[in-house]
C-alpha positions as CSV (number, residue, x, y, z in Angstrom):
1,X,38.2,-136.2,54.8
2,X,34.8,-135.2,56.7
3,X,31.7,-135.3,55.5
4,X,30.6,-132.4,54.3
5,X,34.4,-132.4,51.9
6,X,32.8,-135.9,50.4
7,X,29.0,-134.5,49.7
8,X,30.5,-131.0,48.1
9,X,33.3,-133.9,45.8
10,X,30.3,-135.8,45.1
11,X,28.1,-132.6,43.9
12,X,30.7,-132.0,41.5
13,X,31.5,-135.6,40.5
14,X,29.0,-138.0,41.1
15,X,29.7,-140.6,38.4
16,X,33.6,-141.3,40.1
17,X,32.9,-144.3,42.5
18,X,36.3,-143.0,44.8
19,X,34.1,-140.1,45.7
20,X,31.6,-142.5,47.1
21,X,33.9,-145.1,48.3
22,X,36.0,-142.4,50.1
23,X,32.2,-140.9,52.0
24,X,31.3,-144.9,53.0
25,X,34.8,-145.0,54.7
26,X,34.1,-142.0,56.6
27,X,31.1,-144.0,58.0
28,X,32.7,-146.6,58.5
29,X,35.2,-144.9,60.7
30,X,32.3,-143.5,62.4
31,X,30.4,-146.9,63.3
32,X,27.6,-145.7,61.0
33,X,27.8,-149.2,58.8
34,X,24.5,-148.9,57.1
35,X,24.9,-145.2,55.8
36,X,28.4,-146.8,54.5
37,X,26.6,-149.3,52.7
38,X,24.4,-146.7,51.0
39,X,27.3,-145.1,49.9
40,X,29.0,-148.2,48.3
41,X,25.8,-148.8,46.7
42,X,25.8,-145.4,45.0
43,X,29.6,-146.3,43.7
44,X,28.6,-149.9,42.6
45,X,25.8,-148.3,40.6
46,X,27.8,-146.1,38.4
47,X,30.7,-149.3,37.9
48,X,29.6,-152.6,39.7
49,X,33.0,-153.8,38.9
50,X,34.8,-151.2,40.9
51,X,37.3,-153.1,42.8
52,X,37.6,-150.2,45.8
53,X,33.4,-150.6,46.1
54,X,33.6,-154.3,46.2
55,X,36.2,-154.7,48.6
56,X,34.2,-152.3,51.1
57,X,31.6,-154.1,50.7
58,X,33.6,-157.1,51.6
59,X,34.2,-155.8,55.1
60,X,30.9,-154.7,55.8
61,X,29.7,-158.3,55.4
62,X,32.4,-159.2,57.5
63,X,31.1,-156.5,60.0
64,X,27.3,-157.9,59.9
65,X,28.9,-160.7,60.7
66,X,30.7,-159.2,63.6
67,X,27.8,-157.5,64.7
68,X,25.2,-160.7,64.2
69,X,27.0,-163.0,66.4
70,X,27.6,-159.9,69.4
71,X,24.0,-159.6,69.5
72,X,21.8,-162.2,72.2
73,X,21.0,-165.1,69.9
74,X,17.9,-165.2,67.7
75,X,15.8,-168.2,67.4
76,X,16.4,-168.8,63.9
77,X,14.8,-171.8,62.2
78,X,16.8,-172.0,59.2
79,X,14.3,-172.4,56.5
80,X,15.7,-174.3,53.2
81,X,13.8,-172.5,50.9
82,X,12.4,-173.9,47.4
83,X,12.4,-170.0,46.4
84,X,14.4,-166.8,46.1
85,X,13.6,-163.5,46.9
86,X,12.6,-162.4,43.6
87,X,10.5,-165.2,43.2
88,X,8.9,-164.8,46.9
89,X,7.7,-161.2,46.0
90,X,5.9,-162.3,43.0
91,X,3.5,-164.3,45.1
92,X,4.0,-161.8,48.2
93,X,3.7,-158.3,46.6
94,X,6.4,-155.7,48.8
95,X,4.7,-152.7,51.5
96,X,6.1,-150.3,54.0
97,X,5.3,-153.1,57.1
98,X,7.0,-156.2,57.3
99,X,7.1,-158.7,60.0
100,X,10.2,-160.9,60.7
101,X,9.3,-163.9,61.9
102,X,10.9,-166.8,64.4
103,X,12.6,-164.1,66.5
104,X,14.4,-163.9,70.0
105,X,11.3,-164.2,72.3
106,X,13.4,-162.2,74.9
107,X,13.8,-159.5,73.0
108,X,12.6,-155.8,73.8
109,X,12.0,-153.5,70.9
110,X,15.0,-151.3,71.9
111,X,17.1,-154.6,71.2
112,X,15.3,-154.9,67.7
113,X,15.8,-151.4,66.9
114,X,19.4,-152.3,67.7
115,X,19.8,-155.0,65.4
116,X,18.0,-154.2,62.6
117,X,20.2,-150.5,62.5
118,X,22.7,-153.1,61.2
119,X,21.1,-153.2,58.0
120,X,19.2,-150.2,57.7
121,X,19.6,-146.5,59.3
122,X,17.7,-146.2,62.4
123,X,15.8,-143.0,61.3
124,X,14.6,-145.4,58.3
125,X,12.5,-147.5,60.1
126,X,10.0,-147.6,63.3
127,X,9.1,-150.7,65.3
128,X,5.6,-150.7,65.5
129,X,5.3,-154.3,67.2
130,X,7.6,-156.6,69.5
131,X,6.3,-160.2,71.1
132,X,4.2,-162.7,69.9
133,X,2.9,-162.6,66.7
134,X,0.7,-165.7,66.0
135,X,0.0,-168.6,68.2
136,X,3.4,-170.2,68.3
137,X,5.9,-167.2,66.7
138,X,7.0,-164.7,68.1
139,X,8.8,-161.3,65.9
140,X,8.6,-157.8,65.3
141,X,6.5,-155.7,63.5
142,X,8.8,-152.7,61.3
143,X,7.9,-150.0,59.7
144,X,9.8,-148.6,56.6
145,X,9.7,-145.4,55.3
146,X,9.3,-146.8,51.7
147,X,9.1,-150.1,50.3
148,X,12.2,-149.6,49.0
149,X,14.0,-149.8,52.3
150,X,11.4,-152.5,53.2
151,X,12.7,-154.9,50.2
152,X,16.5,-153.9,50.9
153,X,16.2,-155.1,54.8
154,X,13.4,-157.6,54.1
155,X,15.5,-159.6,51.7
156,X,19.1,-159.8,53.8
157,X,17.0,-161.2,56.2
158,X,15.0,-163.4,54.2
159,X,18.5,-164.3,52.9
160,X,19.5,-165.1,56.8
161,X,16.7,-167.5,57.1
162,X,13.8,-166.1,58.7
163,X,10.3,-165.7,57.6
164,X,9.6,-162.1,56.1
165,X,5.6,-161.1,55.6
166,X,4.7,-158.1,54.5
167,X,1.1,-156.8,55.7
168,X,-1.2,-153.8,54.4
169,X,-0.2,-150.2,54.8
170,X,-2.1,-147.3,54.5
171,X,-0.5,-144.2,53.6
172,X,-0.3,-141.4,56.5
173,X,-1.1,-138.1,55.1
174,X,0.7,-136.0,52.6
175,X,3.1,-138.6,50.5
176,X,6.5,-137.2,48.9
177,X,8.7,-139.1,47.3
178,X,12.4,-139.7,47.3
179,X,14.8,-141.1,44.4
180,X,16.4,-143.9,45.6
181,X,19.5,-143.0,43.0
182,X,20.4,-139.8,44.8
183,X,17.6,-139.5,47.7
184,X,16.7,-136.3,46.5
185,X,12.9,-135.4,47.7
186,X,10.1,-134.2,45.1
187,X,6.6,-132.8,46.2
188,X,4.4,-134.6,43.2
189,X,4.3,-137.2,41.1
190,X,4.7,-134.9,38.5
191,X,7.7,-133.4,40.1
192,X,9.5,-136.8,40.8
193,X,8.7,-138.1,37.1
194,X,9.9,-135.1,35.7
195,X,13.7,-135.4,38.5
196,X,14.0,-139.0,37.5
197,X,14.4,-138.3,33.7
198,X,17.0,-136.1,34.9
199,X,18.8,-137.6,37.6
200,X,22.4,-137.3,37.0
201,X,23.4,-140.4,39.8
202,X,20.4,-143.1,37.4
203,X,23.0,-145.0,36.2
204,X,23.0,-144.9,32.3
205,X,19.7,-143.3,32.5
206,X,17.9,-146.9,33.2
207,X,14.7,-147.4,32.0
208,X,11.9,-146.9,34.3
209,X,8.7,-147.9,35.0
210,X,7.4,-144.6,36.3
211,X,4.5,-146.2,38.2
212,X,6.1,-148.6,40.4
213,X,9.0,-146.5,41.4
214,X,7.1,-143.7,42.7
215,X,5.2,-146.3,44.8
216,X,8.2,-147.5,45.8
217,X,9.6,-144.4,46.5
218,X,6.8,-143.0,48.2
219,X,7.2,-141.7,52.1
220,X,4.9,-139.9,54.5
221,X,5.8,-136.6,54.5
222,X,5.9,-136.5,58.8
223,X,7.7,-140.4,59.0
């Protein structure tokens, strides 16, 4: 099945997890393991239980894994943390730039771009900074095109070990916003409001605090 067969089955069936299951193994086949993972996403968010979803994501862990130890070794310090992730974002409040710190001081940013396509698609992301990033760390400096994709990367790797800090960002012109349920785009607030009360892929119609998730969702319209 291609790709465009899986969007048009998903169009007329979103809320059956094969459809999705059935687009992130077309990815997969393709090498394209982080679109994949959207994709199971979507089908673990209309049944988290879904046996087909889970073992997918199964073997993209075991692909990470595959992937992390291919990649020239990063100088990981591995932290043991008196926190989780949840916990760290209360006292350090989530933006579009995050630094990961303790990194490979060899490293170019192409090889950064490299590795962190593992975990997020390449056109999701920028990498603003590569080198030394205090007086004894070196890391890189990313960009994310919401905070959204920011906390989905920021916490696997947080979850690695390293140390994740997320500095100020200001917004870059026009902003838009995407739904991170179906990635549909709206214009306005208004207009994104109005497609989340709406959104057939929000599972069971969560409730939402309007607020925060168009700041999360929020992009630069020329990213």
């Amino acid at each position: 099945m291609a790709l465009e067969d899986c969007d048009k089955c998903i169009e007329l069936n979103y809320a059956n997890c094969q459809v999705h299951n059935q687009k992130a193994a077309v990815y997969f086949e393709l090498t394209e393991y982080a679109r994949g993972e959207l994709s199971i996403r979507q089908a673990l968010e209309v049944d988290e239980n879904d046996t087909t979803a889970n073992q997918l994501l199964g073997k993209l862990r075991e692909k990470q894994r595959e992937f992390q130890n291919a990649l020239p070794l990063i100088g990981i310090a591995f932290n043991r943390r008196q926190m989780s992730f949840d916990q760290f974002l209360l006292e350090n409040p989530a933006t579009r730039r995050v630094t990961f710190v303790e990194m490979d001081i060899k490293w170019k940013s192409y090889e950064y771009l490299h590795w962190l396509s593992v975990f997020c698609p390449p056109e999701e992301f920028r990498i603003k900074f590569a080198g030394k990033v205090s007086a004894s760390d070196y890391g890189v400096l990313a960009e994310f095109r919401t905070i959204f994709c920011a906390i989905h990367v920021a916490k696997q790797l947080f979850d690695m070990g390293l140390n994740v800090e997320f500095s100020a960002h200001i917004p870059n012109g026009r902003q838009l916003y995407r739904c991170r349920h179906c990635s549909q785009s709206s214009e306005t607030k208004l207009l994104f409001h109005t497609h989340l009360q709406q959104c057939q892929a929000n599972p069971a119609q969560l409730q939402i605090d309007f607020e925060k998730e168009a700041v999360f969702s929020a992009y630069d319209e020329h990213f």
